[in-house]
SEBATI-857003 format. One record per residue (C-alpha): residue in one letter; x, y negated, z negated. Coordinates in Angstrom, 3 decimals, padded with zeros to 6 digits. Each point is the difference from the previous one (the first is absolute). Last residue first. Layout:
N
ATOM   marpa          u          v          w
ATOM       a          X          Y          Z
...
END
This chain:
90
ATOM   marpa          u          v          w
ATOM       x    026.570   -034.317   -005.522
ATOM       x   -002.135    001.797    002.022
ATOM       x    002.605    002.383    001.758
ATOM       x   -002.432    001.468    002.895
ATOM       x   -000.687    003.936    000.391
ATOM       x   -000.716    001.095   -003.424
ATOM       x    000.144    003.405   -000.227
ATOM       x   -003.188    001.834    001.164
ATOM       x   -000.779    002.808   -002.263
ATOM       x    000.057    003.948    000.075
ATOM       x   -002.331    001.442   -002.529
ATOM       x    001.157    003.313   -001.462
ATOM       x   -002.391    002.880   -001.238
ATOM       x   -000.589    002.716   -002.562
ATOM       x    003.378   -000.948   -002.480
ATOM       x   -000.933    002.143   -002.763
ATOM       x   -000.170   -001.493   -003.135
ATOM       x   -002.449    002.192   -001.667
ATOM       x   -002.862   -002.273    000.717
ATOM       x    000.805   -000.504    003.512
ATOM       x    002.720   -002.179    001.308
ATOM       x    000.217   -002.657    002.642
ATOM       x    003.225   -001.237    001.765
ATOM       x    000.178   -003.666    001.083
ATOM       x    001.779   -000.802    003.084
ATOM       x    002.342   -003.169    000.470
ATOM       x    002.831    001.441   -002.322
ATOM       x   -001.014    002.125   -002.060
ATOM       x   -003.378   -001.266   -001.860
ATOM       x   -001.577    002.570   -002.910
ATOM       x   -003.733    000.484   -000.042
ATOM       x   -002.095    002.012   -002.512
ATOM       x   -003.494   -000.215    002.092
ATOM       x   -003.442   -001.934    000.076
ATOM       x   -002.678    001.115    002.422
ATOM       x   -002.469   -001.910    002.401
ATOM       x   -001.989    001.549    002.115
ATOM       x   -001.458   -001.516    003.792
ATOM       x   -002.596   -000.299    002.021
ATOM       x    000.178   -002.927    003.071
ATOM       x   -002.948    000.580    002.172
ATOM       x    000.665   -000.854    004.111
ATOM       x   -002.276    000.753    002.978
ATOM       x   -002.348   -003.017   -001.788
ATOM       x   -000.189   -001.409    003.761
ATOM       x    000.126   -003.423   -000.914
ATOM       x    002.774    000.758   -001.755
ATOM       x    002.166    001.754    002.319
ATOM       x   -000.592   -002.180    002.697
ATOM       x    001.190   -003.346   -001.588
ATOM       x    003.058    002.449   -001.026
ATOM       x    000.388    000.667    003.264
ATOM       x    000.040   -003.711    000.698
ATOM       x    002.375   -000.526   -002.346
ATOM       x    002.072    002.762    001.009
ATOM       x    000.110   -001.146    003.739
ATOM       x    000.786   -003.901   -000.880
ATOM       x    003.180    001.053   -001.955
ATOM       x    001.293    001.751    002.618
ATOM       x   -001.081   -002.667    003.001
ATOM       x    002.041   -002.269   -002.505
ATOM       x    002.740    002.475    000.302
ATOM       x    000.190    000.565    003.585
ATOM       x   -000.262   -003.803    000.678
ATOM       x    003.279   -000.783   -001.788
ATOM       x    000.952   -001.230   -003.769
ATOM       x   -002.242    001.259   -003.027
ATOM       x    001.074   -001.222   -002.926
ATOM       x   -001.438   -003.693    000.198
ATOM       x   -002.894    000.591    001.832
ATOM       x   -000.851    003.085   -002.230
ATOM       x    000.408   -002.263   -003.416
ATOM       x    000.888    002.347   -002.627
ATOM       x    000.610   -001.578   -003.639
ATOM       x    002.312    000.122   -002.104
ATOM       x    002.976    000.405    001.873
ATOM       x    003.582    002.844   -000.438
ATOM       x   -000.966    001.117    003.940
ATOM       x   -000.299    003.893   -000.660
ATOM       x   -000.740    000.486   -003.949
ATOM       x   -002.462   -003.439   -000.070
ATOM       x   -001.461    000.514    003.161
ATOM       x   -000.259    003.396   -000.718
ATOM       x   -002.189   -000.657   -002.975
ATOM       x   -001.853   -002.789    001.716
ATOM       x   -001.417    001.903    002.927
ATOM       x   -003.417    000.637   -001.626
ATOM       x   -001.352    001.265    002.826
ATOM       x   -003.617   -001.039    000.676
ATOM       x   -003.641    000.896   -000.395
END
């Protein structure tokens, strides 16, 4: 098990691909990084954690950086608040 950290990498940093001794600068962040991964070490070998989701498809309209969902009679039943991007990439 592991984080998939490339998504934020990507949103947060404006790279490719996340390389924790290149992001992370300082002893209190590598000690971070080295405390979830060992929790996550623990975690699985422990089987204390069972993913279960649902999956469900919605009318969806963006505004802005959130993206609004509707029901079936175009009601808006929920708003998801998104991360902007946080780095020019280009």
């Amino acid at each position: 098990m592991y984080f998939q950290l490339g998504s934020f990498s990507t949103a947060w940093l404006g790279t490719k691909s996340f390389k924790p001794h290149k992001h992370f600068s300082g002893d209190e962040a590598r000690s971070v990084f080295s405390d979830a991964q060992r929790l996550l070490k623990e975690i699985k070998s422990a089987g204390s954690l069972r993913a279960v989701g649902s999956v469900a498809f919605y009318k969806a309209q963006s505004n802005g950086d959130d993206i609004n969902l509707y029901d079936d009679t175009d009601n808006n039943i929920a708003k998801l608040h998104g991360l902007r991007q946080q780095v020019r990439l280009y």
